[in-house]
BALO-162971 format. One record per residue (C-alpha): residue number from 0; z, x, y. Coordinates in Angstrom, 1 decimal, decimal comma. Last residue first. Example, Ala and Ser with C-alpha at 12.3 -4.5 7.8 and 13.67 -1.06 7.14 Angstrom:
2
site k 1&Z 7,1&X 13,7&Y -1,1
site k 0&Z 7,8&X 12,3&Y -4,5
This chain:
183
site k 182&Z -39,1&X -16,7&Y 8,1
site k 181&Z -35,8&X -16,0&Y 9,9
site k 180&Z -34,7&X -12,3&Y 9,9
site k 179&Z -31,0&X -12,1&Y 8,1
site k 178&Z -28,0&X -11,4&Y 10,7
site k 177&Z -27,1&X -8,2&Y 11,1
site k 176&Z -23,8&X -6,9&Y 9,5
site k 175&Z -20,8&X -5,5&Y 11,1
site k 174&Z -18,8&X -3,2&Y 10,1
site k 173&Z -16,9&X -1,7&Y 13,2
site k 172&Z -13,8&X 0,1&Y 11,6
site k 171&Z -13,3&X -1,1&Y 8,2
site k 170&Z -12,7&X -4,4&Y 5,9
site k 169&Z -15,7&X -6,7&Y 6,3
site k 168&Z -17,6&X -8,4&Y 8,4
site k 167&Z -20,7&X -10,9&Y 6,7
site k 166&Z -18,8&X -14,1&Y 8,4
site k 165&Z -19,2&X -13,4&Y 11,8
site k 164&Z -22,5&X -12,4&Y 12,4
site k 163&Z -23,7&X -10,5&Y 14,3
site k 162&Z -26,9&X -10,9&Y 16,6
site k 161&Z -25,3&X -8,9&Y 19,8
site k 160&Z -24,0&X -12,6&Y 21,6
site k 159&Z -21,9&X -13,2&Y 18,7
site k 158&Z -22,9&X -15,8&Y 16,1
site k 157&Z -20,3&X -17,8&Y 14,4
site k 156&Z -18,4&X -19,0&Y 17,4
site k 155&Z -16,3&X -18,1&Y 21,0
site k 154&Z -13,3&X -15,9&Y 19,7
site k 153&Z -14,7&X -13,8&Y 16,7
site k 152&Z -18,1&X -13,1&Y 18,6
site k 151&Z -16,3&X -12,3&Y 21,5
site k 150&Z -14,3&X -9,9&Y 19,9
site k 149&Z -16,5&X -8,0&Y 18,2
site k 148&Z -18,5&X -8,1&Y 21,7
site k 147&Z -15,8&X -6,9&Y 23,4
site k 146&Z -15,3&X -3,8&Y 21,2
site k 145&Z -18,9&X -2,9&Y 21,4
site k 144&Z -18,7&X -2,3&Y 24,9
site k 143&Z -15,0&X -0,7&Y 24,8
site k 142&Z -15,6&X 2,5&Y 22,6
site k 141&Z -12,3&X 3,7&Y 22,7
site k 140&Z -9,6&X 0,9&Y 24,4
site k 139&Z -7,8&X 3,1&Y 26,8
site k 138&Z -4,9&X -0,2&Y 28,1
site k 137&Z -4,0&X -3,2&Y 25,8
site k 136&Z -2,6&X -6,3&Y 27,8
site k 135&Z -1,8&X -9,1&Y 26,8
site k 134&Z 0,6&X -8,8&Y 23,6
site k 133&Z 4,2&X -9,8&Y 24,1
site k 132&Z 2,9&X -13,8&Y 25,1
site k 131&Z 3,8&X -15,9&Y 28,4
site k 130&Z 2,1&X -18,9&Y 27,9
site k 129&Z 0,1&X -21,2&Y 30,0
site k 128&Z -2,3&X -21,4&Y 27,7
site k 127&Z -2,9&X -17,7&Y 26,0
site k 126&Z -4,6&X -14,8&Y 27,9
site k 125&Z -5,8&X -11,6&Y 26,8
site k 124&Z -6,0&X -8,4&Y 28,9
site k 123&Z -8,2&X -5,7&Y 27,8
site k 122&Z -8,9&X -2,5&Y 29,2
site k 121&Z -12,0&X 0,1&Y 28,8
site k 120&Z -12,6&X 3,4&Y 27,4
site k 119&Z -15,4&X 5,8&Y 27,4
site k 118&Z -14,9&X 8,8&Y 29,5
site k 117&Z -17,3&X 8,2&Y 32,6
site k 116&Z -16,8&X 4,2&Y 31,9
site k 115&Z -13,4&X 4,2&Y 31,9
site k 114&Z -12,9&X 7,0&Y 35,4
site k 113&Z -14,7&X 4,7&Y 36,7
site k 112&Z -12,5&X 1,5&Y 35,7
site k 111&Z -13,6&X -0,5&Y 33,3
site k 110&Z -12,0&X -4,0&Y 32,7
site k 109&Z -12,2&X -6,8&Y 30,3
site k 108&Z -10,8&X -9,6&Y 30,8
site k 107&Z -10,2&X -12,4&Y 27,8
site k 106&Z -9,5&X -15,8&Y 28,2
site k 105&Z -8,0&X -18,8&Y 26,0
site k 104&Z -6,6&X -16,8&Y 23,1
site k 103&Z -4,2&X -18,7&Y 21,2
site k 102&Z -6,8&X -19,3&Y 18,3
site k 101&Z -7,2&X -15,4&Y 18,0
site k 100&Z -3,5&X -15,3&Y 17,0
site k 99&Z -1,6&X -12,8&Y 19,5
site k 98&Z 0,9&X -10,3&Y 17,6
site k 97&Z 2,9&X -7,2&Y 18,6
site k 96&Z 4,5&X -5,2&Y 16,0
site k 95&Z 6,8&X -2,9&Y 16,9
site k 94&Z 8,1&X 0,1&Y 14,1
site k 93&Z 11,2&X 1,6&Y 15,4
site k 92&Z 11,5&X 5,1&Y 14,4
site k 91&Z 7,6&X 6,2&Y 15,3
site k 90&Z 6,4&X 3,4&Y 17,3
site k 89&Z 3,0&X 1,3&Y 17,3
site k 88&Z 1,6&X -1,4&Y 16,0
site k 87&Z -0,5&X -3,6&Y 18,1
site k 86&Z -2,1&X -6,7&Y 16,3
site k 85&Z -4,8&X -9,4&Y 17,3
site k 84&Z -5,2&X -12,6&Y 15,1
site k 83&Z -7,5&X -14,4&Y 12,8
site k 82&Z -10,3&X -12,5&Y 11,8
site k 81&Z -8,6&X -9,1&Y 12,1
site k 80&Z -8,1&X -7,3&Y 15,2
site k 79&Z -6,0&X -4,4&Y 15,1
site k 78&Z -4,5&X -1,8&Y 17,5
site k 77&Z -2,9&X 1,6&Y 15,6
site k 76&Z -0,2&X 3,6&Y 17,2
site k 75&Z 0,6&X 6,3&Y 14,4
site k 74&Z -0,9&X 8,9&Y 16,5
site k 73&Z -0,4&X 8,1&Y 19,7
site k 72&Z 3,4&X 8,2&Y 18,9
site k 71&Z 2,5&X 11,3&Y 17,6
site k 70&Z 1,5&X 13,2&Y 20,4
site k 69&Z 4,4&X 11,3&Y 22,3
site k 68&Z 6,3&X 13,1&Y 19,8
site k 67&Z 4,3&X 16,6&Y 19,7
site k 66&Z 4,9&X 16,5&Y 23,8
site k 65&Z 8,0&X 15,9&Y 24,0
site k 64&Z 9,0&X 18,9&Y 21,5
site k 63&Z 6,5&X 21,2&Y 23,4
site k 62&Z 7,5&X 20,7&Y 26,6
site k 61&Z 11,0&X 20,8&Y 25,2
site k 60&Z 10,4&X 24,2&Y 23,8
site k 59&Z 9,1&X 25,7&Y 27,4
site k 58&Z 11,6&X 24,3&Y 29,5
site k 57&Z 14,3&X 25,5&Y 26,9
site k 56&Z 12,8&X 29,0&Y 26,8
site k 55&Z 13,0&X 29,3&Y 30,8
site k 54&Z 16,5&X 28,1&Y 31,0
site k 53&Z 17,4&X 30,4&Y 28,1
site k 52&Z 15,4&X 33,4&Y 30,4
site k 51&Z 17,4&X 32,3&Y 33,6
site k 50&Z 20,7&X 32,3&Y 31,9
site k 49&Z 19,5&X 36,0&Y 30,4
site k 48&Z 18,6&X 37,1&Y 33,5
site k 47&Z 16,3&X 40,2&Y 34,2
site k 46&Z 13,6&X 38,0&Y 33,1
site k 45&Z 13,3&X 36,0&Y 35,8
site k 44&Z 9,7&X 37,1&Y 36,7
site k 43&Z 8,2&X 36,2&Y 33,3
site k 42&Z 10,3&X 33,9&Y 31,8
site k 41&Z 10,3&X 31,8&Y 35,1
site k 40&Z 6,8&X 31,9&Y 35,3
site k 39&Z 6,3&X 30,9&Y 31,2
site k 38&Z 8,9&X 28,0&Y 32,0
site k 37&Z 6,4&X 26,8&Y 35,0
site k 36&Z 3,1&X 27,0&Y 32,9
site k 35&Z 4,8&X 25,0&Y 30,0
site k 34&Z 6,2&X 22,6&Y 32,2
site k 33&Z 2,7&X 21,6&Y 34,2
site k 32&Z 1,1&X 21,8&Y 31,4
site k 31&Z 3,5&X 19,4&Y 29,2
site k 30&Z 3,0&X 17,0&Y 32,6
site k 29&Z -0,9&X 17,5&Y 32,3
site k 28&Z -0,8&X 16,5&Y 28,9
site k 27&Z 1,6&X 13,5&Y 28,9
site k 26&Z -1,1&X 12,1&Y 32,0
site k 25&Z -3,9&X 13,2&Y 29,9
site k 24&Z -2,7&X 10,9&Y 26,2
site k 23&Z -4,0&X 7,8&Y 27,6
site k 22&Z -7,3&X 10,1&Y 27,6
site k 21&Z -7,6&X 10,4&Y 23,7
site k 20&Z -8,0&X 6,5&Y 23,3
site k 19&Z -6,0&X 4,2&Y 21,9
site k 18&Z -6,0&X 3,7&Y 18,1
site k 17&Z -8,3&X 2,0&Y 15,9
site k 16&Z -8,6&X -0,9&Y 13,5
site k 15&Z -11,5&X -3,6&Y 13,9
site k 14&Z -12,5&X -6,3&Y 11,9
site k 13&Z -9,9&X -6,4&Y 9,3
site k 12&Z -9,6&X -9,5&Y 7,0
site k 11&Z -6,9&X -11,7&Y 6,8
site k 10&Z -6,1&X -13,8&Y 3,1
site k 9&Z -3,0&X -11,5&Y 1,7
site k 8&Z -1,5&X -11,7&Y 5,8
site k 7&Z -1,8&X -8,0&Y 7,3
site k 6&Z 1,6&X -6,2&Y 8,4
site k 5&Z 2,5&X -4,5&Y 5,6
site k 4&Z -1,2&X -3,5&Y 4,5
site k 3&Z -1,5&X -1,7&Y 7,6
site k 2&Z 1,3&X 1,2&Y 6,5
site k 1&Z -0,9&X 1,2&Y 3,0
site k 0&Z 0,0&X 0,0&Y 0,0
């Protein structure tokens, strides 16, 4: 059994599973950067201490430490969409689950910002009627063109607007198949 398999109904069938993309990760880098670069400085020219040179080593290690979690925080976070609700997963020692059926979804926004569309990822926000729900928005969708059409095809009908169709996906990341060639 799988960590997915937990979560997923006997009868559901994934559409789409994948994880946030690499960039919601650059704000974490930059920050370990920064640290790493300032305890290196401080080891270097403080060296003549030996508080200053602990000081220096503990900025450096828990640049490192907090930035392998939140590296594997990414890691393990996994969004789903199967053909009958939308999942987030995440957490390392407290596993969340956060679930929105795809019959409670009464809009969905998608958003590119520039910096989205230069390095590939896009935003969702999914709204239910008039309720408040613990899944609306998911931020550094990868590939966020074809995502929204997945989508769209499971939310508004059969066919989706790119010639899929609904019932021939299957188990994986983006299988799709197109729809037969009338005679």
């Amino acid at each position: 059994m799988t960590d997915l398999d937990k979560y997923l109904i006997p009868s559901e069938t994934p559409v789409v599973l994948t994880r946030r993309h690499w960039a919601s990760m650059a704000k974490t880098g930059a920050l370990s950067s920064v640290a790493l670069v300032i305890g290196f400085l401080l080891l270097v020219y403080a060296a003549d201490s030996q508080a200053a040179a602990g000081v220096a080593v503990a900025i450096i290690l828990g640049a490192l430490g907090w930035f392998g979690w939140m590296w594997w925080e990414w890691h393990s976070e996994e969004f789903v969409i199967t053909d009958r609700r939308v999942l987030l997963i995440r957490g390392i020692l407290t596993r969340r689950v956060a679930v929105m059926p795809l019959s409670k979804v009464t809009d969905l926004t998608y958003e590119r910002s520039l910096p989205g569309r230069i390095l590939g990822y896009g935003v969702f926000v999914m709204e239910s009627a008039g309720q408040k729900q613990g899944l609306s928005r998911v931020d550094y969708l990868p590939t966020p063109d074809k995502l929204y059409h997945d989508v769209s095809g499971l939310l508004f009908g059969v066919n989706s607007p790119r010639g899929y169709r609904q019932d021939t996906m299957h188990s994986g990341l983006y299988t799709t198949a197109p729809l037969p060639e009338d005679d």
